[in-house]
N, C-alpha and C positions, 0 to 999 in steps of 0.2 A: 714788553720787556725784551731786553736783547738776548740770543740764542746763547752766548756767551756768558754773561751772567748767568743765566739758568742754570748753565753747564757748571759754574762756580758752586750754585748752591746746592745743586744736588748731585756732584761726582762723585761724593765720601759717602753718602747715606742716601738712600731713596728705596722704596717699597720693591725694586726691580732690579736691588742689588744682590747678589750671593759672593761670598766670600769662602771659601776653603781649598785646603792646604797650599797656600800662597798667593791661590787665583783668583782676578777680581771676573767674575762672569754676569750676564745680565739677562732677566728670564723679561725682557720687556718684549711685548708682541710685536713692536715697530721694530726692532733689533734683527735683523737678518744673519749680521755675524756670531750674536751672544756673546762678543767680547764689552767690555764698558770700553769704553773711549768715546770723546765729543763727537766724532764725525759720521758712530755706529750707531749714537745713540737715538731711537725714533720719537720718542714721548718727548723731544723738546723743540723739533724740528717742525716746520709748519707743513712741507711737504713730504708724508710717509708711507710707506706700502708694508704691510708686514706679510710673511708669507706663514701661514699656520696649518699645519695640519691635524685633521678630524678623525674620529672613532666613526665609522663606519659600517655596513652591511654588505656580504660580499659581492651579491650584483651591481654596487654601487660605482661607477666608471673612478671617480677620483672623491680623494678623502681631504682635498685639500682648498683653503680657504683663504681671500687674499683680505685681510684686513685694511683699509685703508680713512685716511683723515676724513672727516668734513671740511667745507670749505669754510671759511669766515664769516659767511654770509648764513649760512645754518647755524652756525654758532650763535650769531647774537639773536636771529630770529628765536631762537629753543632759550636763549637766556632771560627774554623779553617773556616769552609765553610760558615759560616753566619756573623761572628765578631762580634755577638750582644750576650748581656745580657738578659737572662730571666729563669723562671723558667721551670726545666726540668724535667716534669712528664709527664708518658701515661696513660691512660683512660682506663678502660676494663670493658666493662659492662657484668653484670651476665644475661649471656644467658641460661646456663645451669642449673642454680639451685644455692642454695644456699651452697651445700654442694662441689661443684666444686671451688667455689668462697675463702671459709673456705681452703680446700688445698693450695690455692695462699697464704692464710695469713698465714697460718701453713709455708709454704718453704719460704714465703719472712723474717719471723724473723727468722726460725730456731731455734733453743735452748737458743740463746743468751741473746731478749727479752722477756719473757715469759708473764709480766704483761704488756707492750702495746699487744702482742697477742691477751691473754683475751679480753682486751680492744675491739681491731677492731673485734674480734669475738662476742661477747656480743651486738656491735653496729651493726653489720652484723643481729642479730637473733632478735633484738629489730624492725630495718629495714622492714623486712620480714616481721613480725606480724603486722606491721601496714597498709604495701601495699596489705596483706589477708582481714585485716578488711574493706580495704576502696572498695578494689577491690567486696567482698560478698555487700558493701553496695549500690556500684553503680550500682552491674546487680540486686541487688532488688528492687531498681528502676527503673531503666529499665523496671523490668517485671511486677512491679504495673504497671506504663503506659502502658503497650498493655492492661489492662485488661481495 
C-alpha cells in the first residue's frame, strides 16, 4: 500500500498519537522530530532510523540506542515462519561512540532523506550531551560521598 494512503488512514488517530493543549505530538520510536506530520512520521515509511535513548548504569559509555527497520526480505521470511503480525525493527545499541552510530544514520537514509538525516543526527548529538552531563553529575556524587 502507498506511503500516502497510510498517511490518510492513520493521521487523525493511531496508537503514537498524543494530543494536548492544542498540539498534535508523536511518541512513535521512528519519529526523530515528535511532531505528527507525513514526512516525520517513521512507522509508515519503509526506510527509518529511530534514535532512542536508554536508562542506564553510570560506567556505562552511552545510554543511547538506534532503533532501525528490517528490511523486506526479513519481513516475509518471519511472516512465512511465524504467520504473525508485528512490528519489524532491530535494536543497535551505540557501543562504540557516537560517531560510529552517525555513520549508520548517514548509510541508512543515504542522499535521499537528507532533513529526517539532520533530524536523527541532531537527536543523536542532543542524546549524547545529556548522558555527558548526567554521567559528570553522578560520579560527582559519588566522589562528594567518599569524602
Amino acid at each position: 500500500m502507498s506511503q500516502q494512503v497510510l498517511w490518510e488512514v492513520v493521521k487523525g488517530n493511531n496508537a503514537f498519537l498524543v494530543k494536548r493543549n492544542g498540539l498534535t505530538l508523536s511518541t512513535d520510536p521512528f519519529n526523530n522530530t515528535g511532531v505528527q506530520t507525513y514526512s516525520s512520521t517513521g512507522f509508515i515509511s519503509k526506510n527509518a532510523v529511530g534514535v532512542v535513548s536508554t536508562s542506564g548504569k553510570v560506567n556505562q559509555i552511552n545510554n543511547i540506542n538506534l532503533v532501525t527497520k528490517k528490511s523486506t526480505k526479513f519481513q516475509q521470511a518471519d511472516r512465512k515462519a511465524k504467520n504473525t503480525q508485528s512490528v519489524y525493527a532491530s535494536t543497535l545499541a551505540v557501543k562504540h561512540g557516537v560517531h560510529t552510530a552517525s555513520r549508520v544514520i548517514r548509510k541508512r537514509f543515504g542522499t535521499s532523506r537528507v532533513g529526517l538525516q539532520r533530524a536523527a543526527l541532531r537527536k543523536l548529538v542532543k542524546l549524547n550531551r545529556a548522558n555527558a552531563v548526567r554521567r559528570r553529575n553522578e560520579l560527582a556524587a559519588a566522589k562528594a560521598q567518599k569524602k
